[in-house]
N, C-alpha and C positions, 0 to 999 in steps of 0.2 A: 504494500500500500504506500502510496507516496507522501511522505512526511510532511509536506509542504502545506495539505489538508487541510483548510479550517476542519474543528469538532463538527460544524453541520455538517460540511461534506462526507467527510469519514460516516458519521451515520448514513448518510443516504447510500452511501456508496456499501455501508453493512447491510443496509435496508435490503440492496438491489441484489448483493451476491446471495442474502439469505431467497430471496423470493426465486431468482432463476436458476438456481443449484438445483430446487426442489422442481423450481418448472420443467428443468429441461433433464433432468436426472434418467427419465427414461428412453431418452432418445439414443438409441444403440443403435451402434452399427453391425453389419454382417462380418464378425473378420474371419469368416471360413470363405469367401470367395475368392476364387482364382484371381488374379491380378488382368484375367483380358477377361473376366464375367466383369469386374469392379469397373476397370474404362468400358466397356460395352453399358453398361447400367449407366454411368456419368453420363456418356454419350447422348444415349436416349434420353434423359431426362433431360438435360441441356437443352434438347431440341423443344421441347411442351412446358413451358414455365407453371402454369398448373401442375403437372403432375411434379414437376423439381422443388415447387413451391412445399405440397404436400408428403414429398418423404423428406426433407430437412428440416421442417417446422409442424409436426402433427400436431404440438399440444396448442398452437396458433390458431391451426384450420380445426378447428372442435364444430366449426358448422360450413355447411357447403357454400363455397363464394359465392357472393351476388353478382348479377350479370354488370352491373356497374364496376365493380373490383375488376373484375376479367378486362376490362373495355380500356378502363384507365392503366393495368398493367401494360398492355399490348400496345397505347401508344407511347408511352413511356421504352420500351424494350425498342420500340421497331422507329423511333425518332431521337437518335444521340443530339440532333441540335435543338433545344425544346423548351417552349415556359409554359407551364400551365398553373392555371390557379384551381386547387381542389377542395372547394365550398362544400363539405361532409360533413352533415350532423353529429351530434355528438352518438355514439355507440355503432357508429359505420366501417370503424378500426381503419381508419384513414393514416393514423401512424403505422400500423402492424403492416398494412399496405404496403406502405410506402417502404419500410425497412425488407422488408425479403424481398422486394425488386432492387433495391439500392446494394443488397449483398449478392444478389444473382451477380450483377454490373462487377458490382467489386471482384466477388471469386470468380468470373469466366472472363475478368481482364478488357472489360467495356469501358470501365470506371475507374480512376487512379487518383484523386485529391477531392473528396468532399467536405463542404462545407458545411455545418447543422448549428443553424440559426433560432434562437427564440428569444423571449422577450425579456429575461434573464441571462447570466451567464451560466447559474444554478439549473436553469431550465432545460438551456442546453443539455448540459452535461448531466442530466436526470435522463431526457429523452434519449439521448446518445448512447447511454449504458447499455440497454439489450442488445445494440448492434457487436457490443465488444464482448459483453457474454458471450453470446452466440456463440464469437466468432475463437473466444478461448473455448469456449467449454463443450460445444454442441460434439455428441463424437462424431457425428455422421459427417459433419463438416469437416474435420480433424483427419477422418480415415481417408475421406475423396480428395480434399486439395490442401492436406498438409497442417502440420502447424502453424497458427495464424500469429499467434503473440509474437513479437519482435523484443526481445531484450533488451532494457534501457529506451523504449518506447511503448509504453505498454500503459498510461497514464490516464486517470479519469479523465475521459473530456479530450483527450490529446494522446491518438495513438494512430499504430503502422504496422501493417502485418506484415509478416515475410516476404510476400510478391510485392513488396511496394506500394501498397495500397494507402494510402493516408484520411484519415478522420479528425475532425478539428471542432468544437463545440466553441460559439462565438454566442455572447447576447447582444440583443440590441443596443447599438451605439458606440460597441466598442470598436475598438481596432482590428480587422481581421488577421492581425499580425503572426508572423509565420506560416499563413496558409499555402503558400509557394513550399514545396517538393522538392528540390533541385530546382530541375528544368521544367518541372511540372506544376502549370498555376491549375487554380480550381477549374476542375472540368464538371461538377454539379453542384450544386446547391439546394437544400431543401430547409424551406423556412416553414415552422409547425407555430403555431397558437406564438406567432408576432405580436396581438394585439390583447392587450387586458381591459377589464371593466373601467377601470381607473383612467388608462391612457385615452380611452377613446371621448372622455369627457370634455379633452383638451386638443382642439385641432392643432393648436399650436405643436404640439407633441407629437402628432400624425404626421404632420407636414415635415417636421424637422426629422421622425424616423425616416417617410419616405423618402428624403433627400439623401439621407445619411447609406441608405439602401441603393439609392442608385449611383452616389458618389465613389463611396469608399469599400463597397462591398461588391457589387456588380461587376466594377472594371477588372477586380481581380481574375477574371477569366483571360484566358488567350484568345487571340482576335481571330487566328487561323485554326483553333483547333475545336470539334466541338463541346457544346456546352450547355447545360438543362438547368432550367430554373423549376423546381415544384414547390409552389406554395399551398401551402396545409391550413386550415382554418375554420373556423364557423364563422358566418357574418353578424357580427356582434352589435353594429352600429352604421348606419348609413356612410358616413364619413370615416373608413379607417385604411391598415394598410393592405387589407385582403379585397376591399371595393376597389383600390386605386391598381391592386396588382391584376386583378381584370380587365382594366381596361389595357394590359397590354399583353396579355397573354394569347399565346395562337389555341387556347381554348381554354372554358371557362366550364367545369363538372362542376355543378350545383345540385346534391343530391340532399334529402330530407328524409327525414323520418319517418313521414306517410307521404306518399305519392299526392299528383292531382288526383287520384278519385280514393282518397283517406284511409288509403289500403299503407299497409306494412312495406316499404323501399327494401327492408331484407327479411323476409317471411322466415327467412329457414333459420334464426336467429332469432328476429325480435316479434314474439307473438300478437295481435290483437288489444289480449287481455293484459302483456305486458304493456303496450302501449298506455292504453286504457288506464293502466294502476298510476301511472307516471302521471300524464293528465289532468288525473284526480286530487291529487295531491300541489302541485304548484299551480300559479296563477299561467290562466291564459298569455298574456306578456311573456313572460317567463319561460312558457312552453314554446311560444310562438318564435323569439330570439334562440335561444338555446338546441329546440329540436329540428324546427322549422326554417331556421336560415330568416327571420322579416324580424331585425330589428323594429321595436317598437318603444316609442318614447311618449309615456304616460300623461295622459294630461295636457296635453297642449290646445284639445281645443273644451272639451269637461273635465276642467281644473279640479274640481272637488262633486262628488256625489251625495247628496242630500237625505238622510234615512230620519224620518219624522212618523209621528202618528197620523195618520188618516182619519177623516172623518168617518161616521161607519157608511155602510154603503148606503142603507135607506136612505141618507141627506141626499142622494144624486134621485135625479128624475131618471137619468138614463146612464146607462153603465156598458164599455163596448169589451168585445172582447176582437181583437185584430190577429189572423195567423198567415203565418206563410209556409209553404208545405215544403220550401225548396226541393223546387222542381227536380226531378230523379224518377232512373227507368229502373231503380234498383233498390230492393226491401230494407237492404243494412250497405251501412259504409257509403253513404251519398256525400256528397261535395261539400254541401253548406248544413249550417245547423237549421231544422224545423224549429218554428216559434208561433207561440202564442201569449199575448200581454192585455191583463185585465185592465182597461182604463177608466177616472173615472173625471171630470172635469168642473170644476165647482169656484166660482169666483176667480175664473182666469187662472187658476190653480191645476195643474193635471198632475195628477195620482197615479202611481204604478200599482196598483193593490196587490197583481200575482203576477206569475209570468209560467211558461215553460220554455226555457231554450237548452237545446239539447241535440246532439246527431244520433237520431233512436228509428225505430221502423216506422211505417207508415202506420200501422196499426196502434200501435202507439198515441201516435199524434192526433186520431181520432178518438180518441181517450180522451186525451187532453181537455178538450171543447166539456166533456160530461166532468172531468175534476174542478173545472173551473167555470162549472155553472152557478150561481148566481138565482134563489130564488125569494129572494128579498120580497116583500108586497111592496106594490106601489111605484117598482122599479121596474124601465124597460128595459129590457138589456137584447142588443146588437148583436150579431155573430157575422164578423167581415172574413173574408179571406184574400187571397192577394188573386186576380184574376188569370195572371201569365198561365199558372196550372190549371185555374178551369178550362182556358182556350186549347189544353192538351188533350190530346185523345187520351193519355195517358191518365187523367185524370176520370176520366168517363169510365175507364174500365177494369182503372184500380183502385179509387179515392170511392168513388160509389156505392161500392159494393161493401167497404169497409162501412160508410158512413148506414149504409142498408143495417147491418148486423152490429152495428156499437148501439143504432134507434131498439131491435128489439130487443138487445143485454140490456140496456137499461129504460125498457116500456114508453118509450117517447121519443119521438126525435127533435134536432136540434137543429132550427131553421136557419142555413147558413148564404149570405149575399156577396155575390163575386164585387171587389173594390174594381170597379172602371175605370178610374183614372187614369189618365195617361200623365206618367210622370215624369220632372224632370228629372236632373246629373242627382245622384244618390249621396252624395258627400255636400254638396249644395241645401237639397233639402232638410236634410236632419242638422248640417249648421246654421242657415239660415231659420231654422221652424221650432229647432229643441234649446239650439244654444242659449237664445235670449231667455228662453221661459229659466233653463236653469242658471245662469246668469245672475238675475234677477229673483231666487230662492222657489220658485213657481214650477219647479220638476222635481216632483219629491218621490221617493220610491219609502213602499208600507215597513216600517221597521216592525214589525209585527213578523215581517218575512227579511229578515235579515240574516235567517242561518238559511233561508231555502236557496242549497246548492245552482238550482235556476235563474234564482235573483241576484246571486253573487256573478253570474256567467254576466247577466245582462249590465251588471256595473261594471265589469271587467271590459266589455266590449266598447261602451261607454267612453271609460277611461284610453282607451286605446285609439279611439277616432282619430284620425288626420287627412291632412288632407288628398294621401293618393293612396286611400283606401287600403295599405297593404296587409289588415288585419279585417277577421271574422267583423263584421257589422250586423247582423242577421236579426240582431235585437233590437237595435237603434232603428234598424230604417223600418221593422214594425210599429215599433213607437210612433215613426213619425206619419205611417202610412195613418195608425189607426185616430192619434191625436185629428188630423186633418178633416176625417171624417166625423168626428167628434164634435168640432171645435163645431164645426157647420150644421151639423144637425139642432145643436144647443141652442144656432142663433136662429135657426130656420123655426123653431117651435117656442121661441122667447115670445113674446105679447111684445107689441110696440108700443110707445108710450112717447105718441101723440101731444099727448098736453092740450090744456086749454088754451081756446087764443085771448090775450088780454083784449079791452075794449078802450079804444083807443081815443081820447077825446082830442078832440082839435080847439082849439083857442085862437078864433079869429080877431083880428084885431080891428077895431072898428077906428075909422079914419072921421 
């Protein structure tokens, strides 16, 4: 161990040999094969980087790669002069990736000085460590291409293997000093988790990394020989250095945690239900940044959300209930959240009394309408929906039949009216229509329903609005759909009040 060590280090660095001794403990070689089965076997597998990936890294591959992993290895392999920026959610093993391609390179003599870049110098050389395990300890590795350690270079953060291979752990900002080989400048580079919570608050910071990135870190390549740049990351923040490193990358792998139709990006791996549990447990934002790649910055246009007592319902003449089916040809796992928001509007006041927002079946949703009915005396109450899905046939021949059989479950049906309106821009409406009312304390959601996991979604969404829509709104533009209709029918059946006309007297003046 190298003396030189701060105490954290030394632990991390105990931390590391404790975890991958044990990780890789079982990774045995064959040494009963003949020496032309051993090159015949290297041979072959050399040629399928899947399969070479899978007998030198088994405890790695524990689930079958995603067709994304495959896509990004192969151009990776098959283009030495390269930048790509690889936007990977969190649990997509976008390092684990990245490392048994960068060692294929290294051991079949592709690759000869890399660079491993992160937002620490610690970080580095945290990230760094499995490639140098690996590359002492793995036997399979050891029996096919030799001993890898180099004597008197063999250092946390800062080693060389025998074939001349060199590895150099740099953090942000510093000097990439010694990355030169001899004759050999950096011919790769991979820069992992560049950007933290903290940095990205301060463009100042961003701008001054990505300069310092393209200055002092970049040129270090040779200009004749070639050279790949892979940046690794979540996109944390609209303004950081994984959005800047896109713009100039010859491709741009932006994969998430759930696809566009809210399916699982690696099924064989991350289940459903695993999804599901995750979700449940942190805020929308949170989820949306973190698994989703769509930084989201809280509050900027619903600075603060309002949870007050409501009047009871009887005080309303009329009480609406607003849903939107989002539209889908498909039972579970649809695009957008189905919603439905009890409204209730009293002295220029609109009340959130219940909601249901949620991504659930369609059967379900016609639930909904019967949990959140409404039988007050005295009260009319509304049932709107959003029209787009009545105009579907899809609606006529799946919405129907449910809505047929939720009337006899519960002996009565529940008279429902397609919203006609033709709307306008959706980011428009709900900040010109909802902003001011909450603005001005006049959007209050029932604190009565403050634990209902539903009502929490819809102030989430709320709090998430901006203005180029890159988060779920599914709740807000109901709000706004069903307030409108609201708002209009309140004035439509108000009594007008006229007034008397005074009686005017004239005073002429007599000459």
């Amino acid at each position: 161990m190298n003396s030189s060590l701060h105490i954290s280090d030394k632990q991390s660095l105990k931390d590391w040999n404790s975890y991958y001794e044990s990780f890789i403990a079982k990774v045995s070689a064959d040494h009963n094969e003949t020496e032309q089965e051993r090159k015949d076997r290297i041979s072959k597998l050399e040629k399928d980087f899947e399969k070479w990936k899978l007998y030198y890294f088994p405890k790695y591959c524990f689930a079958p790669s995603a067709s994304f992993q495959k896509r990004a290895a192969k151009r990776e392999l098959e283009n030495p002069e390269w930048y790509e920026t690889r936007i990977w959610a969190r649990e997509l093993a976008k390092d684990v990736v990245e490392m048994m391609v960068t060692l294929y390179q290294a051991l079949t003599g592709m690759k000869r000085n890399i660079l491993f870049i992160s937002n620490s110098s610690d970080k580095a050389c945290e990230l760094l460590e499995p490639y140098r395990i690996n590359l002492e300890r793995n036997d399979r590795i050891i029996n096919d291409y030799g001993i890898q350690a180099m004597p008197g270079k063999w250092a946390y953060g800062d080693f060389t293997t025998t074939k001349g291979v060199s590895f150099l752990a740099v953090g942000a900002d510093q000097s990439p000093r010694g990355s030169r080989d001899e004759e050999v400048r950096p011919d790769k580079i991979i820069i992992s988790d560049i950007d933290t919570d903290q940095d990205v608050r301060n463009s100042e910071i961003v701008k001054n990394r990505w300069a310092w990135f393209e200055k002092a870190v970049f040129p270090t390549r040779s200009v004749s020989k070639p050279f790949q740049v892979i940046f690794l990351g979540n996109l944390i923040a609209k303004y950081c250095c994984i959005s800047l490193a896109s713009e100039k990358s010859d491709v741009v792998d932006k994969i998430n945690l759930e696809d566009k139709n809210g399916e699982s990006s690696w099924p064989e791996k991350n289940s459903p239900e695993n999804i599901a549990r995750i979700k449940a447990k942190i805020s929308m934002s949170a989820y949306q940044t973190e698994y989703m790649n769509n930084p989201i910055t809280e509050g900027t246009v619903f600075k603060k959300i309002q949870w007050a007592k409501c009047p009871r319902i009887s005080a309303h003449k009329i009480i609406l209930n607003y849903a939107d089916p989002a539209n889908s040809n498909k039972d579970k796992g649809p695009n957008c959240h189905k919603v439905i928001v009890q409204l209730g509007l009293l002295n220029d006041i609109l009340y959130i009394y219940n909601c249901r927002l949620d991504k659930t079946k369609n059967s379900n949703f016609v639930q909904w309408f019967y949990e959140l009915e409404t039988n007050v005396e005295k009260v009319q109450v509304y049932n709107y929906i959003e029209n787009n899905s009545l105009q579907d046939p899809f609606y006529e021949q799946v919405f129907m039949p449910l809505f047929q059989q939720a009337a006899k479950l519960n002996n009565h049906t529940i008279p429902i009216t397609p919203d006609r309106r033709v709307k306008p821009d959706k980011y428009s409406r709900i900040e010109g229509n909802l902003e001011p009312l909450n603005r001005n304390g006049k959007l209050i959601f029932n604190i009565d329903e403050q634990n209902n996991p539903h009502m929490q979604r819809l102030e989430e969404q709320f709090r998430a609005i901006d203005p180029r829509l890159s988060a779920p709104c599914d709740g807000p533009d109901a709000v706004e759909g069903g307030y409108f209709i609201l708002n209009n029918k309140i004035k439509a059946t108000s009594p007008v009040d006229i007034g008397k006309r005074n009686s005017i007297q004239t005073n002429k003046k007599r000459f």
